[in-house]
C-alpha positions, 0 to 999 in steps of 0.5 A: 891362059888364065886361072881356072877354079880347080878343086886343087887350086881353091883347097889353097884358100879357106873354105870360107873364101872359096866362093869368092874366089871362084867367081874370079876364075874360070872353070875347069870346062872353060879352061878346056874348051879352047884347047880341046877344040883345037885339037878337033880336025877342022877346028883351025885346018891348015892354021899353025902357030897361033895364039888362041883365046876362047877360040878366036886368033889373038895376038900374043904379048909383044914380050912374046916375041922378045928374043933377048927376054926369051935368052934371059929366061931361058939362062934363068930356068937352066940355073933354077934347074941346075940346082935341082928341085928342094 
């Protein structure tokens, strides 16, 4: 989770900008560590379902959990993609 300073992410803003906002975000090794981590066999043995942040078990927003906002953006996505990509 979070925004990760990719070359195709900053090449949206100005080169000028670009700086700046890359201080904001993380890098692309960062953005990877996490999950490349937990593909490693002892990483998180016999763990299944949770919710990392930067290797450590976190709890996930309440929405997470949220049966009637998952029906309602499941509805959502099926009408967005009924209708087919512009």
């Amino acid at each position: 989770p979070g925004v990760i300073g990719t070359d195709g992410l900053l090449n949206y803003f100005p080169a000028l900008l670009r700086p700046f906002v890359a201080v904001f975000t993380g890098t692309p090794e960062r953005g990877a560590d996490t999950p490349v981590w937990l593909a490693t066999p002892a990483a998180v043995e016999g763990a299944t379902g949770g919710y990392y942040i930067r290797r450590h078990l976190a709890r996930p927003n309440p929405r997470a959990d949220d049966a009637d906002l998952a029906r309602k953006f499941w509805a959502a996505s099926e009408a967005l993609a009924s209708r087919g990509c512009p």
